[in-house]
KEKE-3310 file (N, C-alpha, C; in steps of 0.2 Angstrom, whole numbers, plus 5000, padded with zeros to 4 digits):
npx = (4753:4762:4772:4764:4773:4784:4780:4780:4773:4763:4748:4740:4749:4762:4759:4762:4772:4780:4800:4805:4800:4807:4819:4815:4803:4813:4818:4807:4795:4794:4788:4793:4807:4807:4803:4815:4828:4825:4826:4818:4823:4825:4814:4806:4808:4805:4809:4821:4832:4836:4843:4855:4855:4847:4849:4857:4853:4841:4848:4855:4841:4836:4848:4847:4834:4837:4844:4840:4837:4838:4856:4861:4861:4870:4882:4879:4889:4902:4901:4898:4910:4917:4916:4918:4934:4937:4933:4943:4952:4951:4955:4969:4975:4970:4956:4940:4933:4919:4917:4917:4902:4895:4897:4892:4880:4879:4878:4886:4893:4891:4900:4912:4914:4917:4928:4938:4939:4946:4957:4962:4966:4975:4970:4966:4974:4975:4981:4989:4980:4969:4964:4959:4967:4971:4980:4996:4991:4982:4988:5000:4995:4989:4999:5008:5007:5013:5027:5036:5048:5053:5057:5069:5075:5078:5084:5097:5102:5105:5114:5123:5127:5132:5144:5153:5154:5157:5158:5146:5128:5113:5096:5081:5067:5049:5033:5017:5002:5003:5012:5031:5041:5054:5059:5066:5085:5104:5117:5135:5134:5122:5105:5092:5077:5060:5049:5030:5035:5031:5035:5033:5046:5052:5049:5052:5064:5075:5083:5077:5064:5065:5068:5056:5048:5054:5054:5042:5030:5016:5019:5015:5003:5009:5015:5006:5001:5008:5011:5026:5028:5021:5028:5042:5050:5057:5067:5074:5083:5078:5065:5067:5079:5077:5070:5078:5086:5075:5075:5087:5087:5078:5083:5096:5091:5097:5096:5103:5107:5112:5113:5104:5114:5128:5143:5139:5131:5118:5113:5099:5089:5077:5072:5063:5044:5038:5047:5063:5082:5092:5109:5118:5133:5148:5158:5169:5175:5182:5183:5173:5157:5154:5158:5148:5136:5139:5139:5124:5120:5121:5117:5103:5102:5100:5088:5079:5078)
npy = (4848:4863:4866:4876:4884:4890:4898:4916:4927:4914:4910:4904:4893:4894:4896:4881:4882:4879:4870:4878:4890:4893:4900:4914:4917:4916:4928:4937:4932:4931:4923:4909:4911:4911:4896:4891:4896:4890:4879:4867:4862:4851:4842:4844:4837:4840:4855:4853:4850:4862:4869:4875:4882:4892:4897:4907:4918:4921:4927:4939:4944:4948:4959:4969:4972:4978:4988:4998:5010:5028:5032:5022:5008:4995:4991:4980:4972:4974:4971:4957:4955:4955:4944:4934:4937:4931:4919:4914:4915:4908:4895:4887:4881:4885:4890:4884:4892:4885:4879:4893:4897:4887:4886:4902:4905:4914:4918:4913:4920:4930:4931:4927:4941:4948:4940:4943:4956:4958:4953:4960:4972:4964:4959:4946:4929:4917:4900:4889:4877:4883:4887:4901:4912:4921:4939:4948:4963:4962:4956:4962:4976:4968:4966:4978:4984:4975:4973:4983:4977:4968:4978:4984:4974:4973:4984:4984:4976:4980:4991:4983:4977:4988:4993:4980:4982:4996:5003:4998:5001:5000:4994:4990:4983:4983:4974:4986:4981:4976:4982:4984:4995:5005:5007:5009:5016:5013:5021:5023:5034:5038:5033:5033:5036:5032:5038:5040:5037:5037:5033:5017:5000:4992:4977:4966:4971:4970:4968:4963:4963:4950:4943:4939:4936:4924:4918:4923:4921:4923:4922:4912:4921:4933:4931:4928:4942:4948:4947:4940:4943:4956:4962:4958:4958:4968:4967:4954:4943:4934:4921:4911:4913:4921:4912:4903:4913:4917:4900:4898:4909:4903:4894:4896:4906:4919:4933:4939:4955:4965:4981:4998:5008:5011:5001:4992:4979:4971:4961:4952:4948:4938:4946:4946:4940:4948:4957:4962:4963:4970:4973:4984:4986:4990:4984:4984:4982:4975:4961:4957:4948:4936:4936:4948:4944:4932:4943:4947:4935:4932:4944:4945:4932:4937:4944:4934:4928)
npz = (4982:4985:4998:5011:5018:5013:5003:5001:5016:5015:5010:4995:4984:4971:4954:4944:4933:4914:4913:4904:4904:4918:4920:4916:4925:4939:4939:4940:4950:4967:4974:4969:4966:4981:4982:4975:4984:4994:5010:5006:4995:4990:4989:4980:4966:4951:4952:4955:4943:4939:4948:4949:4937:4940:4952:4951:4943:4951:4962:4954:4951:4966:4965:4954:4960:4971:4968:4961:4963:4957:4950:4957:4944:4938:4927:4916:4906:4913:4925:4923:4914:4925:4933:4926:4925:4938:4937:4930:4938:4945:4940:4939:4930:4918:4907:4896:4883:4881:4893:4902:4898:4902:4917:4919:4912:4905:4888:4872:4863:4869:4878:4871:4865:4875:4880:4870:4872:4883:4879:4872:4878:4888:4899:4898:4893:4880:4879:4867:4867:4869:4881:4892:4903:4915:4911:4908:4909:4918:4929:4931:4937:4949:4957:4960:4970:4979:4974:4981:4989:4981:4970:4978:4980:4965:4962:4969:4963:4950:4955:4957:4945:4937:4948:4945:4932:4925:4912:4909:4904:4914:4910:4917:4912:4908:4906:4898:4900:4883:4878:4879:4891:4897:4913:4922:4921:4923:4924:4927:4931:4939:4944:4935:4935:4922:4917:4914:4902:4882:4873:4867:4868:4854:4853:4845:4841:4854:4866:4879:4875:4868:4877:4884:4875:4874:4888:4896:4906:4897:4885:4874:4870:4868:4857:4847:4849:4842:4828:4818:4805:4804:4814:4816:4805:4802:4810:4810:4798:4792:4796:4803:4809:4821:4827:4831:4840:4850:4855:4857:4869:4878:4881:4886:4894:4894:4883:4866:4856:4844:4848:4847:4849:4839:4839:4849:4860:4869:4882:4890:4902:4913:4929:4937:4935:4928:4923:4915:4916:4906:4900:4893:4884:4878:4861:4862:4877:4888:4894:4891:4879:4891:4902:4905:4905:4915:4927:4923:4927:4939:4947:4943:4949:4962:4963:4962:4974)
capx = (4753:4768:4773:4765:4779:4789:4778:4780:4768:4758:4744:4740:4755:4763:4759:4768:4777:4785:4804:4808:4800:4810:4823:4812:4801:4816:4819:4801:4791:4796:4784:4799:4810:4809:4804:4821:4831:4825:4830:4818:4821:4827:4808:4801:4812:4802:4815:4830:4837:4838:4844:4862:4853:4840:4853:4864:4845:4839:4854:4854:4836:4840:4854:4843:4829:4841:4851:4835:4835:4842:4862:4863:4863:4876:4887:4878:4894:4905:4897:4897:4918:4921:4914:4923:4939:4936:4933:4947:4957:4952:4959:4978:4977:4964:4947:4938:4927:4912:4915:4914:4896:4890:4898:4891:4874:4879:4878:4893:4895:4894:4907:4917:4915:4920:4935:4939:4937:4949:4963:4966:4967:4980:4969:4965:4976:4973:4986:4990:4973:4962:4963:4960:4972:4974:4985:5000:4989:4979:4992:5005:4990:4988:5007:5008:5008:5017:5035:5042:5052:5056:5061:5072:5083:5083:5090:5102:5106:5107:5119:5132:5131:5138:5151:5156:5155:5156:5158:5138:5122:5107:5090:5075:5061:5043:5025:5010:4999:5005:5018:5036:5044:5060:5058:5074:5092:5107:5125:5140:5135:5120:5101:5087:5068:5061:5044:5026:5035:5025:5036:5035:5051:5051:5047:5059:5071:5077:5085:5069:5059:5067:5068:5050:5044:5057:5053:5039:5023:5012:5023:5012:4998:5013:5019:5000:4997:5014:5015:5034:5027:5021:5032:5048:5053:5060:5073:5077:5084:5071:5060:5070:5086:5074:5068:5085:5088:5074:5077:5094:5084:5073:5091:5100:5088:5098:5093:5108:5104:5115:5111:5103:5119:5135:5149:5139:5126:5114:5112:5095:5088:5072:5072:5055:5039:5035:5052:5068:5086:5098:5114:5122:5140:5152:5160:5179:5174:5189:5179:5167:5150:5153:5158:5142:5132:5141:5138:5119:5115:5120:5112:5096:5098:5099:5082:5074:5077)
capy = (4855:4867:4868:4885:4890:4889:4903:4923:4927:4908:4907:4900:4891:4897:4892:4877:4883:4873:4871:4882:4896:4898:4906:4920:4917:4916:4934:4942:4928:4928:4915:4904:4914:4905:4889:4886:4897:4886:4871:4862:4863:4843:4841:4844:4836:4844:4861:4849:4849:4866:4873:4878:4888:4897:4900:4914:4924:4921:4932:4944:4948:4951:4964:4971:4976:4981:4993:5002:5017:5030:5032:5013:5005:4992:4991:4974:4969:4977:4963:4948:4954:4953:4937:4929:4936:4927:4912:4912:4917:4901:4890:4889:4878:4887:4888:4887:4895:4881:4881:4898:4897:4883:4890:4909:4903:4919:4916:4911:4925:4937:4928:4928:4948:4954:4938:4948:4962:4960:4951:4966:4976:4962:4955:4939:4928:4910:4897:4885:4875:4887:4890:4906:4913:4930:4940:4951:4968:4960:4955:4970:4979:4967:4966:4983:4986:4969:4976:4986:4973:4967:4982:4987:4968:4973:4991:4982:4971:4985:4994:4978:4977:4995:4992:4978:4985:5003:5005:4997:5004:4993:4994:4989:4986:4979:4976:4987:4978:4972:4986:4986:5000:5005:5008:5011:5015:5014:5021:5024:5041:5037:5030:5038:5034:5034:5038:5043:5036:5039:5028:5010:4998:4986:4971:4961:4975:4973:4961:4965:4960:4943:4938:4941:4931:4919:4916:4926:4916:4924:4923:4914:4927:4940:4930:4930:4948:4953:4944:4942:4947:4961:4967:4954:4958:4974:4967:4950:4942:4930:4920:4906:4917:4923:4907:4902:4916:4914:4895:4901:4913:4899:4888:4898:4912:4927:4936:4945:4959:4972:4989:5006:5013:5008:4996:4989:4975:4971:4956:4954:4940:4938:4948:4942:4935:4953:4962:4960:4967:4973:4975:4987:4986:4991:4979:4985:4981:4969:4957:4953:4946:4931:4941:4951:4935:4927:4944:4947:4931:4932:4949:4942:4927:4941:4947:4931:4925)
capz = (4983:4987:5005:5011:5023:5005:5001:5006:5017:5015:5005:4989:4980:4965:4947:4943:4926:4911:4914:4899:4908:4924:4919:4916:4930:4944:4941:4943:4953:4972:4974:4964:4969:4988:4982:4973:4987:5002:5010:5007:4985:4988:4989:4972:4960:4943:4950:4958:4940:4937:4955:4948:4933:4942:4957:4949:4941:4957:4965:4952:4952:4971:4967:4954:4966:4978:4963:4956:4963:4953:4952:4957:4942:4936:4922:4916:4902:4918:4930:4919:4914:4931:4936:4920:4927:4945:4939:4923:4940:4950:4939:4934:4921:4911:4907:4889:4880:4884:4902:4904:4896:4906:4921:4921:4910:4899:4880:4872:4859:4874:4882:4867:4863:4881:4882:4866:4874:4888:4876:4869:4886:4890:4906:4898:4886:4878:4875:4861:4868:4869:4887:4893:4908:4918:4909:4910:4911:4926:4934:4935:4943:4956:4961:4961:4980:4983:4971:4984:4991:4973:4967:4980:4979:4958:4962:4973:4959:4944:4957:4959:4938:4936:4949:4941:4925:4925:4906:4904:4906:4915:4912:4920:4905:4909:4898:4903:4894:4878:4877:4883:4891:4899:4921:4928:4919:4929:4924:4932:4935:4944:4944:4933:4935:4917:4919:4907:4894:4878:4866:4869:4865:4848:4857:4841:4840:4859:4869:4883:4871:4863:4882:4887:4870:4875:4894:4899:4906:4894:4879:4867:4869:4866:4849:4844:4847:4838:4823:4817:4798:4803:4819:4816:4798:4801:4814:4808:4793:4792:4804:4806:4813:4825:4830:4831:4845:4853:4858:4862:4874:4880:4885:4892:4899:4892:4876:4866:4850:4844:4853:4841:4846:4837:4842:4856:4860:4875:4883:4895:4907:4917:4934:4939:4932:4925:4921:4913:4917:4901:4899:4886:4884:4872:4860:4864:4885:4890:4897:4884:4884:4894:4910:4905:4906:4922:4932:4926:4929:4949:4949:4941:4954:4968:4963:4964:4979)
cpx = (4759:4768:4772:4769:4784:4786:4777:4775:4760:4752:4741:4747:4756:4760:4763:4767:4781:4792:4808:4806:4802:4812:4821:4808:4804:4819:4812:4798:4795:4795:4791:4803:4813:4809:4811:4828:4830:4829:4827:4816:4821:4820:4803:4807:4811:4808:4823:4834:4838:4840:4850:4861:4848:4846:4855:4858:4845:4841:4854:4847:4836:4842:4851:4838:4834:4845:4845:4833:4840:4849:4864:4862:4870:4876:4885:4886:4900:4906:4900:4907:4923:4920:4918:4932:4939:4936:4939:4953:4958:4954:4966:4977:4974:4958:4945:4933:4921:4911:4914:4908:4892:4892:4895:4883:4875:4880:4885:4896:4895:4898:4912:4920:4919:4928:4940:4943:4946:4957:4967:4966:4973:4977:4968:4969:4973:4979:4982:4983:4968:4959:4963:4964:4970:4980:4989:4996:4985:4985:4999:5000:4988:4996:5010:5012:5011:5025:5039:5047:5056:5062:5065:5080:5084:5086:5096:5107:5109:5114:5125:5133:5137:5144:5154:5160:5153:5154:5149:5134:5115:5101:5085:5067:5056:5036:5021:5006:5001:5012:5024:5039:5049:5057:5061:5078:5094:5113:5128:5138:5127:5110:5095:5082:5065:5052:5037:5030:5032:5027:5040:5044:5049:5052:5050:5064:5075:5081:5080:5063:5057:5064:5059:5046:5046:5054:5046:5030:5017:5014:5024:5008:5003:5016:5012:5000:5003:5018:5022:5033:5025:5025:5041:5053:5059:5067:5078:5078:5078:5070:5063:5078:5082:5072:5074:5087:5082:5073:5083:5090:5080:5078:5093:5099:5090:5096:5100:5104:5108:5110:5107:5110:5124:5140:5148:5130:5124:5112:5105:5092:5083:5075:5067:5051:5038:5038:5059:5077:5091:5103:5117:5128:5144:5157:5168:5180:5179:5187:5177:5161:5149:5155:5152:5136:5131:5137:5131:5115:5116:5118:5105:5094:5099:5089:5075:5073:5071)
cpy = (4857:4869:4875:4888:4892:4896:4910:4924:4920:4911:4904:4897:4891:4895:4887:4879:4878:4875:4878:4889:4898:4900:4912:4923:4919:4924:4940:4937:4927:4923:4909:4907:4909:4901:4888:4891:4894:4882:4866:4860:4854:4838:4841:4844:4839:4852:4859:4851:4857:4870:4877:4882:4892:4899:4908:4919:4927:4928:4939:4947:4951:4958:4967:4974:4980:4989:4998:5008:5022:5033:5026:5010:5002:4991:4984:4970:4971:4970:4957:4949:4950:4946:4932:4930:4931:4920:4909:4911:4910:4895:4892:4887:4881:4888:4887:4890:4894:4880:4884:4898:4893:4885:4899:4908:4909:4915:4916:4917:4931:4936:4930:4936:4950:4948:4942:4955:4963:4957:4956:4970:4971:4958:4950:4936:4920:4908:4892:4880:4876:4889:4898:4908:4920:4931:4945:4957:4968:4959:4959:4974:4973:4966:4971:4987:4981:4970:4980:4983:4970:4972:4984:4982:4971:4980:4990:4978:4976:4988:4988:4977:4983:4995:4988:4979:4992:5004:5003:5001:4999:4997:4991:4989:4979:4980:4979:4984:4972:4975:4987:4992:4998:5007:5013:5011:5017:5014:5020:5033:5041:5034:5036:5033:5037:5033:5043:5043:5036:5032:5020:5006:4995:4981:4964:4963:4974:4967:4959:4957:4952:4938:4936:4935:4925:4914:4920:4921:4916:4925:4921:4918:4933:4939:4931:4938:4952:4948:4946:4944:4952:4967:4965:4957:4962:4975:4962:4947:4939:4927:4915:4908:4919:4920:4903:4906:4915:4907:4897:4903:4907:4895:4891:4902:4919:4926:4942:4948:4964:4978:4993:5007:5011:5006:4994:4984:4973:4963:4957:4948:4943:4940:4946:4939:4940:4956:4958:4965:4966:4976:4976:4988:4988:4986:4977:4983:4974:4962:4953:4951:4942:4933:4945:4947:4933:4935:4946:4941:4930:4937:4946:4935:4931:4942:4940:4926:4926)
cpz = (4986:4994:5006:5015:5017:5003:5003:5008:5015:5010:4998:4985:4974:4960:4945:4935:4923:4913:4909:4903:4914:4924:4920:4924:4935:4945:4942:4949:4958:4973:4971:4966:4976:4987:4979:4977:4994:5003:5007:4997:4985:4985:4982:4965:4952:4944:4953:4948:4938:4943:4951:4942:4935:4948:4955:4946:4946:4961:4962:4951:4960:4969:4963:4957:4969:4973:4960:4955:4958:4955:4954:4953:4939:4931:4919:4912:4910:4922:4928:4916:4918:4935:4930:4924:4932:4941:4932:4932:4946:4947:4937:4927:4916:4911:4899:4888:4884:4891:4906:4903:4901:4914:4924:4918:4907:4892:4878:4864:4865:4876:4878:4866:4870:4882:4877:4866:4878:4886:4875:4873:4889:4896:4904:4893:4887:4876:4872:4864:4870:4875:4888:4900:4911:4915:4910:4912:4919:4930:4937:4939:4951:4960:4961:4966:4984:4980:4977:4986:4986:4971:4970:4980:4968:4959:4966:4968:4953:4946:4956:4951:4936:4939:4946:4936:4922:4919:4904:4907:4906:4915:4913:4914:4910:4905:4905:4899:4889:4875:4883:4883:4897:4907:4922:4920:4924:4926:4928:4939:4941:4941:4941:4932:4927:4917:4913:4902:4887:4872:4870:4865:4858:4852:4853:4841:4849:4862:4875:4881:4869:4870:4885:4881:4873:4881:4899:4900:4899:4885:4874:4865:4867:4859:4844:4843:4841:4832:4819:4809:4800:4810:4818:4810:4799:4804:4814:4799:4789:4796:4806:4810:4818:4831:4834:4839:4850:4856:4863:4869:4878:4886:4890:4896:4898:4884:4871:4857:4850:4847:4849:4841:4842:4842:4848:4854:4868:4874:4890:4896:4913:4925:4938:4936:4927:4924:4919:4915:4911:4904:4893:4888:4878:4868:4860:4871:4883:4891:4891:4887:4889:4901:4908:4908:4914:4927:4931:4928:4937:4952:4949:4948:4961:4971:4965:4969:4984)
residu = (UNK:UNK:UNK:UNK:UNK:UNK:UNK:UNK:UNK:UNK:UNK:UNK:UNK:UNK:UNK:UNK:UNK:UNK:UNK:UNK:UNK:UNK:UNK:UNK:UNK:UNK:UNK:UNK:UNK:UNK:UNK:UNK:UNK:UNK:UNK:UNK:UNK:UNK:UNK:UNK:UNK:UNK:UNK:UNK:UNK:UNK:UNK:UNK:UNK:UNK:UNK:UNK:UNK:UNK:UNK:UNK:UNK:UNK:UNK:UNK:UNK:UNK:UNK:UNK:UNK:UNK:UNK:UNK:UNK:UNK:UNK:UNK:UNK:UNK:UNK:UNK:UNK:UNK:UNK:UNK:UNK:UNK:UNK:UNK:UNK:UNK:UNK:UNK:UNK:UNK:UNK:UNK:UNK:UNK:UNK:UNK:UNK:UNK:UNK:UNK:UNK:UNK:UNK:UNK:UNK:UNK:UNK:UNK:UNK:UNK:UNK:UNK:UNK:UNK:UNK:UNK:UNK:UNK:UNK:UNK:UNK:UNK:UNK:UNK:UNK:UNK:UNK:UNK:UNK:UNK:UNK:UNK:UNK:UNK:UNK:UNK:UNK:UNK:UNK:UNK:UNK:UNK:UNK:UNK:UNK:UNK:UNK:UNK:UNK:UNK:UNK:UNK:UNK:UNK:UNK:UNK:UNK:UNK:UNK:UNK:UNK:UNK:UNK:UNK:UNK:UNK:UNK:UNK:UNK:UNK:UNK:UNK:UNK:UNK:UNK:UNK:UNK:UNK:UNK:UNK:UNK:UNK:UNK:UNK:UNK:UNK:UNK:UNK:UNK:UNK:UNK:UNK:UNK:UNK:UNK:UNK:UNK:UNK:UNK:UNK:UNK:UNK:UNK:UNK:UNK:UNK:UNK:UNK:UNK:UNK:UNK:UNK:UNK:UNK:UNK:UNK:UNK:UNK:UNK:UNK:UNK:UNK:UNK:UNK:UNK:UNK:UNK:UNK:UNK:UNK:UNK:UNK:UNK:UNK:UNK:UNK:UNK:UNK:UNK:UNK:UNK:UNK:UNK:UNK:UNK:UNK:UNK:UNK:UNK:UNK:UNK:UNK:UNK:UNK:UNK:UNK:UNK:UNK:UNK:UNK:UNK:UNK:UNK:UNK:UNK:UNK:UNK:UNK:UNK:UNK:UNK:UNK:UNK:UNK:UNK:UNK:UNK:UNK:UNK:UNK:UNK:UNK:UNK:UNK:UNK:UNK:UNK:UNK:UNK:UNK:UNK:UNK:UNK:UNK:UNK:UNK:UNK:UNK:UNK:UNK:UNK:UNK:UNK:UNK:UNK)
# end
């Protein structure tokens, strides 16, 4: 017989139930409900094996009750999103598929549709072994409110390119999501904030771009979502010239690509984890690229000190 202190308000002890039905059970039957939230679960081994799957019901039949009056219900796909984040975001190295599943006891095609789900928003991506990760869109939202210090060493850096090199023009480009756009420009004549942008960059047409596929954490999930057949073509010869400049991009950290405008070419190189800084120059500049190069690579090493 079941310990009656185990039981709400004592009396008779529960039904003992097949294994197959607790699940079900642990979200209506308090009676179960206590017996496999007490201490003393150690004690009846026929529910010891299932304590880590009846746990997380258990909680949510709890939150349930607790959510039922009208205007407090929960967003159930909402809930089980955010709980996959959380645990995609306590590992570094990854997670897969099957561990989310056994980990959260959701089904593995609902797993699938909302990891899915949130590929394409940018919060989660997967690498080459099928791990999944926190992805760029999650993670500009949360460094959001920790950039102003950032941003104020890379407007310190933008300004000593211009001095240097009056004749270019620096910009400041970063992905929201899966799309890059321009931040900041910064001439000679002075500093423009470039802001509700509407038209994103070519993410192969740029130097931004190249560098970001190049070097950016997330930058097989960004070769995935922008296949070079169908975004590359338009910008390179063929795919093996491309590869070609990204490796370069990979060596030596900058990304160089003729300009749109005529007789000039832009060179760009990682500024943080999340943004790149360009330089446009002219192809008549006395200098040349490699003064281009030497001065943003000691800006770029300002910014991430």
């Amino acid at each position: 017989m079941l310990n009656p202190r185990l039981q709400p308000g004592g009396g008779m002890p529960p039904k003992v139930v097949p294994r197959r039905a607790l699940p079900d059970v642990c979200q209506h039957n308090p009676c179960v409900k206590s017996l496999i939230l007490s201490q003393d679960i150690a004690h009846y081994p026929k529910f010891r094996i299932l304590t880590n799957f009846c746990l997380l019901p258990c909680r949510v039949w709890k939150e349930r009750k607790q959510n039922r009056m009208p205007g407090n219900e929960l967003v159930q796909s909402l809930v089980r999103a955010i709980d996959i984040l959380s645990l995609i975001a306590e590992r570094e190295e990854g997670v897969r598929l099957n561990e989310l599943t056994t980990l959260t006891g959701i089904g593995k095609t609902t797993i699938h549709n909302l990891l899915r789900t949130m590929r394409f928003k940018g919060f989660v991506c997967k690498d080459r072994f099928e791990r999944y990760h926190i992805g760029p869109a999650l993670r500009n939202l949360c460094i959001r409110n920790q950039q102003k210090e950032q941003l104020e060493r890379i407007a310190e850096a933008m300004q000593m390119i211009v001095d240097e090199l009056p004749a270019c023009v620096v910009t400041l480009c970063g992905l929201e999501g899966y799309e890059l756009f321009i931040k900041k420009r910064l001439t000679s004549e002075g500093m423009n904030s470039i802001q509700n942008t509407s038209q994103p960059l070519p993410i192969y047409g740029t130097a931004s771009g190249i560098c970001l596929l190049a070097n950016h954490y997330a930058s097989e999930e960004l070769l995935k979502h922008y296949p070079f057949a169908d975004y590359g073509s338009p910008y390179w010869k063929d795919h093996e010239s491309f590869v070609t400049a990204l490796e370069e991009a990979q060596r030596t950290g900058f990304a160089e690509v003729p300009a749109f405008a005529p007789e000039q070419r832009v060179i760009a190189a990682m500024c943080s984890p999340e943004m790149v800084l360009g330089v446009r120059f002219p192809l008549s500049l006395s200098c040349g690229g490699d003064q281009v190069r030497k001065v943003l690579g000691k800006a770029v090493r300002r910014t991430l000190k």
